[in-house]
C-alpha positions as CSV (number, residue, x, y, z in Angstrom):
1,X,-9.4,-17.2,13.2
2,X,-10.4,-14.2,11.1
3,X,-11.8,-14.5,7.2
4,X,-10.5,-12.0,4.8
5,X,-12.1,-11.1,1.6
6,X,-10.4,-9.7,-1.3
7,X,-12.5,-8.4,-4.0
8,X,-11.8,-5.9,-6.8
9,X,-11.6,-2.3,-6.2
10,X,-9.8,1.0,-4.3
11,X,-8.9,-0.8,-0.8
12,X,-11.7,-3.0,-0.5
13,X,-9.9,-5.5,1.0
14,X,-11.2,-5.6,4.8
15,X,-10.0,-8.4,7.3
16,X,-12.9,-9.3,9.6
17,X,-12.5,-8.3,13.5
18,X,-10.7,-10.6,15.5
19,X,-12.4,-9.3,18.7
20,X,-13.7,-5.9,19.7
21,X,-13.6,-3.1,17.0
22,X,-10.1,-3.3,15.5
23,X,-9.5,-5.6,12.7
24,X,-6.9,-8.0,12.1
25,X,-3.5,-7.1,11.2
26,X,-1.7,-10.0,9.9
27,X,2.1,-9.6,8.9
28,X,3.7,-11.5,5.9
29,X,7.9,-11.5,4.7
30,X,9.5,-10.7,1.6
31,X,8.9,-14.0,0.3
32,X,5.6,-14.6,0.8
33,X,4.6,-10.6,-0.6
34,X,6.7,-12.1,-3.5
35,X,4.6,-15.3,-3.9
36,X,1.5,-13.0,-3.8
37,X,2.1,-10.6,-6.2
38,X,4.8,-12.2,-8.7
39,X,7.0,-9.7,-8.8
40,X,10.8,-10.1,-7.8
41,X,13.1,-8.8,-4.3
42,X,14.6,-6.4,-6.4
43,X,11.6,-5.4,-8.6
44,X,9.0,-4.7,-4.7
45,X,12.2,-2.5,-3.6
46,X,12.6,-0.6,-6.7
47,X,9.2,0.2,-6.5
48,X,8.8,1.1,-2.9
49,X,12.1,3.3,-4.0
50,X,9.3,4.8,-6.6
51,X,6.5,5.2,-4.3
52,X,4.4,2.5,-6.2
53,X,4.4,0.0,-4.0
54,X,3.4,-0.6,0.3
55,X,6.1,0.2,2.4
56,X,7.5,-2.6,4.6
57,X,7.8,-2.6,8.5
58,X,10.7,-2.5,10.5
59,X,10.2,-5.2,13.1
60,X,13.7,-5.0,14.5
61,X,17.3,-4.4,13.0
62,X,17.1,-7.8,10.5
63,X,13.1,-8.1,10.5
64,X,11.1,-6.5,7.9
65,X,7.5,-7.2,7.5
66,X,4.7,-5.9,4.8
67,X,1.4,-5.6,6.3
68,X,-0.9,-8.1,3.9
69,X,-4.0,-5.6,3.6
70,X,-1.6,-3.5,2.3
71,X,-0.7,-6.0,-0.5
72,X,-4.1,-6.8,-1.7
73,X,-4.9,-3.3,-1.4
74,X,-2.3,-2.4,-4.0
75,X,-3.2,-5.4,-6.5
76,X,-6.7,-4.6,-6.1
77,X,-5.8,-1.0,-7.4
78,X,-3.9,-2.5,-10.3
79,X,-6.4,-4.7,-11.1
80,X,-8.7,-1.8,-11.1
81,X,-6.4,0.5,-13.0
82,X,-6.0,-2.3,-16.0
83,X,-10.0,-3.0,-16.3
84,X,-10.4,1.0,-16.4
85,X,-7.8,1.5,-19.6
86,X,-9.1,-1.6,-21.4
């Protein structure tokens, strides 16, 4: 089992290693990325579409996948970005 911190800031969000020097990678579907961040299917495509949002991973032909660092990354930026203007 690995622990995960996320904490405010540019891509601070660092999974602990699992064993050796590479760190975990955990994959997480559409549903859960929605669960995470709030936002809507169409609404996390319309962005990718924009470049404003992680792109997901192709898996196979009917298996896409978001890579959760990736996630936390991008809400820790937003976070950051909304503090910074207020």
């Amino acid at each position: 089992m690995t622990a995960t911190t996320h904490s405010i800031g540019k891509h601070s969000h660092q999974a602990a290693p699992a064993s050796g020097d590479k760190p975990a990678i955990r994959f997480i579907k559409r549903q859960t990325v929605e669960g995470i961040t709030g936002l809507s299917c169409t609404e996390i495509y319309r962005r990718i579409g924009a470049d404003n949002f992680p792109k997901q991973v192709m898996l196979g032909p009917k298996c896409v996948v978001w890579v959760e660092s990736e996630i936390y990354g991008w809400m820790n930026d937003r976070i950051a970005e909304s503090r910074a203007v207020a």
